[in-house]
N, C-alpha and C positions, 0 to 999 in steps of 0.2 A: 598659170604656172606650167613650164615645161622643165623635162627633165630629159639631162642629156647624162651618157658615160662621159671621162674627160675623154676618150678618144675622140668622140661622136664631136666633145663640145671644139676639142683642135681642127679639126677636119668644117666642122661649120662657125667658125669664131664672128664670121660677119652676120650668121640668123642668129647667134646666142645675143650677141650682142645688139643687135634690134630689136628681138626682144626686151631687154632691159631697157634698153632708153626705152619704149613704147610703156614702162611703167610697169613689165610684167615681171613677175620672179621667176629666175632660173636658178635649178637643183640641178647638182653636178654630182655624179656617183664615183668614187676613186676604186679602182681597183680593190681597196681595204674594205669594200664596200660602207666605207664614209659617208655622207653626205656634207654637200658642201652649198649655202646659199649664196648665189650671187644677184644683185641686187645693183641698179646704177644709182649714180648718188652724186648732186654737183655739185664742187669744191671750189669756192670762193676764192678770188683771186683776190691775194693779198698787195696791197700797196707799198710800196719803200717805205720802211719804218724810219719813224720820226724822231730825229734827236733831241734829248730832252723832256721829255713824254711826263717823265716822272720827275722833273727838278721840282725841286722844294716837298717832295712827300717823303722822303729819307731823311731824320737826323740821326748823325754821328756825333756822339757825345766826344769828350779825353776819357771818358770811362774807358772808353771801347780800345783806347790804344793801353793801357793797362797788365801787365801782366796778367795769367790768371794763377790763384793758389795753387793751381794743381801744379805748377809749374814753378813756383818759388823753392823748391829744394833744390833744383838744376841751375838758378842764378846764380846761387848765391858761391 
């Protein structure tokens, strides 16, 4: 674990960040004397989503087109 000010961490963004991928945790102090963890983490590339994924697990009843009561004082 290292620990940088953000100044320290803007000024060395390519050690902070090797750090991180190498699997280590980096602590980042803000001025507000905050601490902040930063941590690398890979994000899975998602595929084109597929149309129709979910046909046939929805039914829609004629219920559903219905009025609802709350609403029958303003029809009518």
């Amino acid at each position: 674990m290292k620990t940088f000010t953000v100044q320290e961490a803007k000024e060395n963004l390519d050690k902070v960040l090797e750090h991180a991928n190498e699997g280590g945790t980096v602590i980042l102090i803000g001025e507000d004397d905050k601490a902040y963890e930063l941590v690398a983490t890979i994000i899975p590339k998602k595929g084109p989503r597929k149309a129709g994924l979910f046909k046939d697990q929805i039914k829609i009843t004629n219920e559903f087109y219905e009025p609802l009561p709350e609403f029958k004082p303003y029809m009518e």
